[in-house]
N, C-alpha and C positions, 0 to 999 in steps of 0.2 A: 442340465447340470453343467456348471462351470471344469472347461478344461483348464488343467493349472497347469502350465508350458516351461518347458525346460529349454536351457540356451540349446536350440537347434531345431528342437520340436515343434511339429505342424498342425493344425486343426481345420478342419475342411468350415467355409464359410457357407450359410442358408441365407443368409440376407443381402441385400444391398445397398441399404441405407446403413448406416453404423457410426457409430459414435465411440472415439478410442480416450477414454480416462487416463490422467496421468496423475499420483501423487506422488510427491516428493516430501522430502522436510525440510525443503528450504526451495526458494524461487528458479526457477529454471524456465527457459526458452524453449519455446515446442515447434517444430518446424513439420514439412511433409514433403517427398520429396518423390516426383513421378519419373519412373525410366523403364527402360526399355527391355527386350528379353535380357541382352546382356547386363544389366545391372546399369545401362551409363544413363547421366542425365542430358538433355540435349542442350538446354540452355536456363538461363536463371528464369523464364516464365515457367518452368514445370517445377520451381518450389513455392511453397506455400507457405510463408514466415511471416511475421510482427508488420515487417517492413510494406508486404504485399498478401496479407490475410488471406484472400479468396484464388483462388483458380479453380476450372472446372473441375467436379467433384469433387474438390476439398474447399474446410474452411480450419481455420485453426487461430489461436486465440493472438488478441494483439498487447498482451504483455509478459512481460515475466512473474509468474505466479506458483506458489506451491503446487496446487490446484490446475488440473486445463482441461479441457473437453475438444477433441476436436472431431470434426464432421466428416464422415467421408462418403459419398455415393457413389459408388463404384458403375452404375450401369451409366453416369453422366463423364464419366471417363473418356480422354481420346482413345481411335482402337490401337492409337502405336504406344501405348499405357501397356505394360505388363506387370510392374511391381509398383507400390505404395510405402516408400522407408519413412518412419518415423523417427525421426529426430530432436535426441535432447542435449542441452547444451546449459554451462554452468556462464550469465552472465559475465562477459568480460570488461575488466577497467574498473569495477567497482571493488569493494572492500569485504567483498563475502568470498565464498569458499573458491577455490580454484579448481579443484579434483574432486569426481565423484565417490574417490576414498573417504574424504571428510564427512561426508553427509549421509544420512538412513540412505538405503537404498531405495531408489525408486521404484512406485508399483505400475503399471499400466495394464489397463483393462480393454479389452475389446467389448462394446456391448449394443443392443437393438435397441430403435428407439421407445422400446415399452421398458429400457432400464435395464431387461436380464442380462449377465454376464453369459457372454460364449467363452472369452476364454481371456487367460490372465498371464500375467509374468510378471515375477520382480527380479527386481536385477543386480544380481547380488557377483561380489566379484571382483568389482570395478576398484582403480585404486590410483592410479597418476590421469587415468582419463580425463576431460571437461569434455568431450562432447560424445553421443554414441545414437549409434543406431538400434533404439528398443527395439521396434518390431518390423517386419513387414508383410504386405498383402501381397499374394503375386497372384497371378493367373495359368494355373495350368491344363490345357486339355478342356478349354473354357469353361471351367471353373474358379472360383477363387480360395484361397485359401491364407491362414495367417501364420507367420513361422515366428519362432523366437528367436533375436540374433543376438542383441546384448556385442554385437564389436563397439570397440572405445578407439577415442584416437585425442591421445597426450597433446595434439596441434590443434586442437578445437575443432571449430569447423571450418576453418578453412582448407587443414588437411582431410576432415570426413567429406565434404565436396570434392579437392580434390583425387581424392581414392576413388569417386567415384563419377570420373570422369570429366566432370565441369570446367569450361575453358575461364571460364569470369569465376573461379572458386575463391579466391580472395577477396575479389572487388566485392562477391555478394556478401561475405563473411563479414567486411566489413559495413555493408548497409543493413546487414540485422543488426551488428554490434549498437549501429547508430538510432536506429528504431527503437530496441530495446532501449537506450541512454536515455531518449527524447522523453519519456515516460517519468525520468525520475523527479521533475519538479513537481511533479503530479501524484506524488508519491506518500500514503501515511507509513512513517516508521514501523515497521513489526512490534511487535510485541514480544516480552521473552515467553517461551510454552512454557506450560507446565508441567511437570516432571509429575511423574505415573503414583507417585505415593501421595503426591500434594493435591491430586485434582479434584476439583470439589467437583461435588453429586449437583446438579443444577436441575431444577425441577421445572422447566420448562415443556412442553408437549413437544408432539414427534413431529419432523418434517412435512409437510404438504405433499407427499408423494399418494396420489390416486393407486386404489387398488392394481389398476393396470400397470403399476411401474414395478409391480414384484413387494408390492407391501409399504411396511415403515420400518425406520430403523431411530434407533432411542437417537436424540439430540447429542451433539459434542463425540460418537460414537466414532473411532481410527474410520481413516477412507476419504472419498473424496465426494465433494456433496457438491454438484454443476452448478455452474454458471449459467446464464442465461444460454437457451438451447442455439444454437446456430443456425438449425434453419429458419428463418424469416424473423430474427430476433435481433434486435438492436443493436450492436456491442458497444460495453461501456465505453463513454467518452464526449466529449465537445463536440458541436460537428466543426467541421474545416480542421479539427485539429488532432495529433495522434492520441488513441486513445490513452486512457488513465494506464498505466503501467508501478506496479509495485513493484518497487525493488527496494529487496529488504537485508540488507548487506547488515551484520556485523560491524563494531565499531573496531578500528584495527588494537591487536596487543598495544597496551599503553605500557612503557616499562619504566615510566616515573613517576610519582602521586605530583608530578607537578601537573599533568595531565587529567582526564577524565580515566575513571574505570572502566573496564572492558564491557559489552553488553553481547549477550552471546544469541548467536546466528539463531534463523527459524530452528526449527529441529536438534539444535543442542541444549543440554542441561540448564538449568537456570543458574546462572555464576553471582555467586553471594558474596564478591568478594569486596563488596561496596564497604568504604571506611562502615567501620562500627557494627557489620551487621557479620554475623557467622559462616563459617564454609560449609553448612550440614543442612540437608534440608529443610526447610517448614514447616514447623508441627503444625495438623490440621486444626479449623478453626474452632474455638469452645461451641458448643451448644449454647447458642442465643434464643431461639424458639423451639416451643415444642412441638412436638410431631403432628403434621396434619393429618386428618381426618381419612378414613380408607376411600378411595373417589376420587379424594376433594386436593387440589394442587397443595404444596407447601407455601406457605406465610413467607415474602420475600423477608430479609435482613441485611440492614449495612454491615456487610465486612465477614461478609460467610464464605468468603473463597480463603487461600490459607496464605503465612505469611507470617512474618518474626514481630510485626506490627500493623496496628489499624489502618496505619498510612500503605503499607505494602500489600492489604488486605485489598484495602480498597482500590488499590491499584490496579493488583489482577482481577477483583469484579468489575469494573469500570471494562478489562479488556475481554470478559469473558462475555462480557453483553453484547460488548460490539460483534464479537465472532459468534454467539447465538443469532444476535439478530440479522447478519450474514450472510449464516446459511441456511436460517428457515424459510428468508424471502427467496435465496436461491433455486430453494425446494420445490415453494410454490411458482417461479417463474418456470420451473423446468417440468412442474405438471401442466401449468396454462399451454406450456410450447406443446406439451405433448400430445395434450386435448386437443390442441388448433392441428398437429401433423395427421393422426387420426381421422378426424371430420375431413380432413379434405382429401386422404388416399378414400374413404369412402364414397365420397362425393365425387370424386374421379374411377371411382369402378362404376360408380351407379351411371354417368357420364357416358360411360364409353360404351354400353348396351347399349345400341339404337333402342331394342323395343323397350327400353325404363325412361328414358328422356321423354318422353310423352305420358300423359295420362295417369291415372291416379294410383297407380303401384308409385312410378317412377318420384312423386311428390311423396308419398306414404315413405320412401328409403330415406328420401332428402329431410323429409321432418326427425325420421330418428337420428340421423347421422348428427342434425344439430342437437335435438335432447340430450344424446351422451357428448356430446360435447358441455351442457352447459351444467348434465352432473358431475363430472368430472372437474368443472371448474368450481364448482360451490364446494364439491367433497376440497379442493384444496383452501379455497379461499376460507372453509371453516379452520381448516387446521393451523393455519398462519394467523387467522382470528385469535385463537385460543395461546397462541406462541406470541403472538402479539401483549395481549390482556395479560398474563406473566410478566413479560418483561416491563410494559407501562408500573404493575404493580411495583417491581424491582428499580425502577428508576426513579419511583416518586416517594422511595425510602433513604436513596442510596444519597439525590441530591445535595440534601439539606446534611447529610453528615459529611462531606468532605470537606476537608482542610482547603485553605486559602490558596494553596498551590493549586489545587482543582476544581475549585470552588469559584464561581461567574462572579462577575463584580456586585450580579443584586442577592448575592447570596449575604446571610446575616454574621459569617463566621468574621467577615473584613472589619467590623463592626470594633471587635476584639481582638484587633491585628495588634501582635509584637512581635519584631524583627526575631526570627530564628536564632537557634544557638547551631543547627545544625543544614545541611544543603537536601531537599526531599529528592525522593523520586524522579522524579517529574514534574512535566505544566501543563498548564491545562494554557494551549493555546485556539481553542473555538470549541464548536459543537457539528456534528455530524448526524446528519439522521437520511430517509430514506421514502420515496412517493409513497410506497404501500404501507409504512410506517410513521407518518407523519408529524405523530404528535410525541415519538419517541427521541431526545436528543441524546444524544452517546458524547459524553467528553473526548474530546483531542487530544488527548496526553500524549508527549513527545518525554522520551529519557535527559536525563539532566545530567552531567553537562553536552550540550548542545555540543549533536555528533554531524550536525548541517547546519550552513547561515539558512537566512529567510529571504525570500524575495517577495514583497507586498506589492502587486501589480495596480499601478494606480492608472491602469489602460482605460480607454473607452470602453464599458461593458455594460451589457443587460444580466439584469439580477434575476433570480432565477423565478421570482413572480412575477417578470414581465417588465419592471419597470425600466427604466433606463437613467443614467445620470452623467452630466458632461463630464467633461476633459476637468475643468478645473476641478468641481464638487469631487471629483474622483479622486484627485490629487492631496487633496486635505482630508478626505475621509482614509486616504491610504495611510498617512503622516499620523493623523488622530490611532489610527490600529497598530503602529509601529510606536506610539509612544506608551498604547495600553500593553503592548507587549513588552518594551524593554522596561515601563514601573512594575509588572508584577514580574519580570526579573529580579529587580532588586529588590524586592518584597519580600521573596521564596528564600536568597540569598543571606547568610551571616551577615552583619555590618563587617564591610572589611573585603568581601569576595566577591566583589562583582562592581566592574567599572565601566562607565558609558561614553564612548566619544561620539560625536555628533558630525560630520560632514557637510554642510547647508552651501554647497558656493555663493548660490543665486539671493540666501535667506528668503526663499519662497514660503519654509514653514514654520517661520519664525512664533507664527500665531499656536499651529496647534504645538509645538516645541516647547510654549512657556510654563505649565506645569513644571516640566523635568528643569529648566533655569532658571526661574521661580524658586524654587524647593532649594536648591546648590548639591543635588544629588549627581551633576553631570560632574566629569573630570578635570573639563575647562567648556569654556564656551563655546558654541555652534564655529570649526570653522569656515571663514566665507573668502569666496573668491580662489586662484589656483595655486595662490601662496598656501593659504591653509588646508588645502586639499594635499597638496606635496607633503607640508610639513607631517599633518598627520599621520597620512599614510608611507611615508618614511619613516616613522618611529613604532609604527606597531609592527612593521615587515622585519627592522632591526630587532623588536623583540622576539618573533618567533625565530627567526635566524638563530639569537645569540641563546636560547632555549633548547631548538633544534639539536645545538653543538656541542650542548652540556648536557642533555639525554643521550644522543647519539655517542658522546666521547663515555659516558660511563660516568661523569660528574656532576650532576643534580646539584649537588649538597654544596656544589665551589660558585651558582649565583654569585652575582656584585654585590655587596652589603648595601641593604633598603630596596634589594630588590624589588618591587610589586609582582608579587604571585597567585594576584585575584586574578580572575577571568576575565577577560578585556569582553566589547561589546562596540563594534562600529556602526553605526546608523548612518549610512548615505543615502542624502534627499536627491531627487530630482536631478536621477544619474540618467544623461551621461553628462549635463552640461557642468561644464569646467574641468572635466578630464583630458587631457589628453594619452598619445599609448602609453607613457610611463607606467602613469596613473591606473590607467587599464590592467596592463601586465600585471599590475601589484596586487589590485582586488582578486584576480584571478590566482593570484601565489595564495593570499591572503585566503581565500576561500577553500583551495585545494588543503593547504598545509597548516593553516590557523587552529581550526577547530582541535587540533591533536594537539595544539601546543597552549591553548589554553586562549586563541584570541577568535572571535566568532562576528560572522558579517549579518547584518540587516538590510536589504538593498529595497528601495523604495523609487520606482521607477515604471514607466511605461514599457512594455515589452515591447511592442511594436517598435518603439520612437527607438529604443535602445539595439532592433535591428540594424539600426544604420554601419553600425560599425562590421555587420557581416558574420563569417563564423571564426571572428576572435572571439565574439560573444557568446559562442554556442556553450563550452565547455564552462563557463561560468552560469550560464542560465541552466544550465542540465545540475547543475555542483548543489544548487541551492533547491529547498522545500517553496512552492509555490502556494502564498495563498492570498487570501482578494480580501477589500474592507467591505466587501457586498456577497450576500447569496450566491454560492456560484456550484454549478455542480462536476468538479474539476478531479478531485480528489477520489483516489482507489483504494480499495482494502485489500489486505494480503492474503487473504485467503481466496477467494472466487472473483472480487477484480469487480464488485460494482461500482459504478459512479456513483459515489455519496457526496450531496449537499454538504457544502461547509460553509457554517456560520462564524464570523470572526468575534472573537472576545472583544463586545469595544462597554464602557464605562455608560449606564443608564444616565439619558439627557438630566440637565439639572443635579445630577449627583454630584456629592461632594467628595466621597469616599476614597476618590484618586489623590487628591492634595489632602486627605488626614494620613493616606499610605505614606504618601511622601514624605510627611514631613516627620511621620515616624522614623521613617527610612532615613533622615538626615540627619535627625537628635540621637539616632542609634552611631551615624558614621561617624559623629561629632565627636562622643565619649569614647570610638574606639581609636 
């Protein structure tokens, strides 16, 4: 039976391996931190953070996530180890919550690796806090045992380090800060939840948890549903590089409609205060199908989640899939990890008998040990089978009814494209799906207007079947995916809201460029060389400045007459050549403070090559959403932090479809 712990309260420990669950309702930073009888830590090796994941006995997760699981084995502990502080912290520098006032209270769970709870705590309380110490292990009378502490400390972690003793408590506070940041180019946007009266019933099967984890629990159900297990499990990410980290920040208060509307943090209400749509909930959605069979699964439908419109419907189905599909793989990755930790504490008792290592008892153990290991992975791999077989049904309905904002380029709805009277939801900028899921694509939908630039890495990279493609073919497939993204910008867009400048010093993509200056939908011509890189980028840094001044002062409504109060869109090619720092500082203004004021960057560049410049770079490649013209598995989800495949939106070879969007797109800007 689960102990439920009260700030201060203790519970004696039986295990030694364990696994500590954290959920939140919004992303947060899970740290571990080993000291000594007195409470002190000895140096920045006895923590265990984003920055430096693993130390003996612990591992703990490498990003910021609602969701964490961290590892701890207490008998691989040093013996100058007497306490285990777990620590949480509210990402800093970013645009989401600041205090763990703002946000649900976090729950953390102590539990064995067969999944049962020993004992719990939520941490209720809390209110100028951003960092705190949930719980700790300590050792008394060689025992261990877990206490609830719930201290908070308003200085983050730098002060919770140093309260508790750390001479580098700064310098490491700020290498988590940077670990966790390093994460956000690799980042899919949140999604807004769904509020408790709106949430549709989703008739998918129940997690892949084997009998041995303590049962099943219905799908989409409150709680935290693991990640890949820690011991001997991959963690999502690139190799050589930090892994995928979600951070899922809030767009800041907008307090003039010459701006984007607000999108509210994980864990808060869904905010309808989007022009035209109501402040009052979502009435749930009509009965489109009738009731399935007693057995037999429910008959998927486009647009059976809830929502004031088909387009908003389908919006939150589109993100209910993604996080079904999620946490069923998590489910089953976390019964495989269990099966494999299993078979091999067995296979290590059987081991350690001298008289069983010989002889046919000793092989008689070793053969069961694997049997339940391989029924424990079929009992999972059915149940993610049958969660699987749901959701294919649910996406090969959901496809073919989305709107053009959502909808692939070979979908048939482009067909019948007329320039909007109104700005949608969102865009669909690629596809996302997952190994064990493969034939399942999950749209990319990012919220509109653009609350991050894009950075298209036109790097040296292997695609994630293996292929490989030079320096140049990468270059133009990057330009070709930065031009399919900013024409279904203007596509999505009213005639009238949404402008494109173009940056080319070198005219390197002159070729794939020519649809957009072909069509006359761009603002003026590519410019080239470092006159046109200045001039541009002097008149769009002027515009947010002189925007800034008229929000900030209280005056909106006193703009210059003929203002342009569409959404800007900068496209820099084959950055960094013909910048210099001016130039540089600006993209980097431009990217921090644009997007709020209504002007959004495109950066189309080599990462590497654009190291050169060092870490003036950094805070601009961290500012922007990373994504590739190739397969790549770069990209994390906000919920449990997998690396998901991302396939980029680009225009089927031969298709025409691009230049009839266009040129709708420009007979519409013509007449307005």
């Amino acid at each position: 039976m689960t102990a439920e712990l009260v700030r201060g309260q203790n519970h004696p420990l039986s295990q030694a391996r364990l696994e500590i669950r954290v959920s939140a309702g919004t992303p947060i930073v899970a740290a571990a931190a080993l000291s000594d009888e007195t409470g002190r830590i000895h140096g920045v090796e006895w923590v265990a953070h984003p920055g430096a994941p693993t130390q003996p006995g612990l591992e703990v997760s490498r990003q910021a996530a609602a969701d964490h699981r961290l590892a701890v084995d207490l008998d691989a502990l040093p013996e100058a180890v007497h306490r285990v502080g777990v620590l949480l912290a509210l990402p800093a520098g970013g645009a989401g919550p600041v205090r763990f006032g703002a946000v649900a209270a976090p729950f953390v769970a102590v539990t064995g690796l067969d999944g049962g709870e020993i004992a719990s705590y939520t941490l209720t309380g809390l209110d100028a806090e951003s960092a705190v110490v949930a719980l700790e292990l300590y050792r008394r009378q060689g025992a261990w045992k877990v206490r609830a502490v719930g201290q908070g400390y308003a200085g983050g972690l730098a002060e919770l380090l140093t309260d508790q003793g750390l001479p580098q408590a700064r310098q490491l506070a700020g290498s988590i800060d940077e670990a966790v940041a390093q994460g956000l180019a690799r980042s899919v946007q949140a999604p807004p939840p769904r509020t408790a009266d709106g949430d549709r019933s989703r008739q998918t099967a129940t997690p892949a948890l084997g009998p041995d984890q303590g049962g099943t629990a219905p799908q989409g159900a409150p709680g935290p549903v693991p990640p890949t297990s820690p011991y001997g499990g991959q963690p999502p990410g690139v190799p050589g590089q930090p892994a995928p980290q979600p951070t899922y920040p809030g767009t800041a208060p907008d307090p003039s409609a010459v701006t984007q509307p607000s999108v509210p943090t994980a864990g808060s209400p869904i905010d309808y205060s989007h022009p035209h749509r109501q402040n009052t909930a979502p009435p749930p959605p009509p009965p489109t199908a009738p009731p399935a069979a007693p057995g037999q699964p429910a008959q998927p439908v486009a647009g059976d989640a809830t929502g004031w419109s088909m387009e908003e419907r389908l919006y939150n189905q589109v993100w209910g899939m993604f996080e079904d599909l999620a946490r069923t793989t998590a489910a089953y990755r976390s019964a495989v990890d269990f099966a494999e930790s299993r078979m091999d504490k067995e296979l290590e008792q059987v081991l350690s008998d001298p008289r069983s290592r010989i002889g046919g008892q000793g092989d008689a153990a070793r053969e069961a040990a694997r049997a339940r290991h391989a029924q424990l992975v079929a009992q999972a791999r059915e149940a993610l089978d049958r969660d699987i077989a749901q959701l294919t049904a649910e996406a090969d309905v959901v496809e073919p009814a989305l709107p053009p904002a959502y909808a692939r380029w070979d979908n048939p709805v482009w067909h019948a494209y007329r320039p909007p009277m109104e700005i949608p939801m969102a865009l669909r900028l690629g596809d996302l799906h997952l190994p064990e899921a493969d034939r399942i694509r999950i749209p990319m939908l990012v919220r509109l207007p653009l609350e991050r630039g894009l950075w298209i890495d036109s790097g040296h990279s292997g695609s994630s079947d293996g292929s490989f493609t030079d320096s140049h073919a990468m270059g133009r497939l990057a330009m070709e995916t930065a031009v399919a993204h900013a024409a279904r910008l203007l596509a999505v867009y009213p005639a009238g809201e949404f402008t494109v400048h173009v940056i080319d010093p070198a005219g390197s993509g002159a070729q794939p460029l020519a649809p957009l200056v072909r069509s006359g939908v761009l603002a003026a011509p590519p410019a080239l060389g470092a006159a046109g890189v200045a001039d541009v980028l002097g008149r769009l840094t002027q515009r947010v400045d002189l925007v800034q001044m008229a929000v900030r002062g209280g005056a909106a409504d006193s703009l210059p007459p003929g203002f342009d109060t569409s959404q800007q869109l900068l496209i820099v090619n084959d950055f960094p050549h013909g910048f210099d720092d001016r130039a540089v500082n600006q993209l980097r203004y431009l990217a921090d403070e644009g997007p709020a004021f209504g002007v959004h960057l495109m950066m189309v560049a080599d990462r590497e090559e654009s190291s050169g410049y060092g870490p003036l770079l950094d805070p601009l490649w961290r500012s922007l959403l990373r994504l590739t013209p190739v397969s790549d598995d770069h990209l994390a989800d906000p919920w449990v932090g997998h690396a998901w495949t991302y396939e980029p939106s680009l225009v089927p070879p031969g298709s025409q479809v691009l230049q009839q969007v266009l040129a709708r797109v420009a007979a519409a800007r013509t007449k307005y």
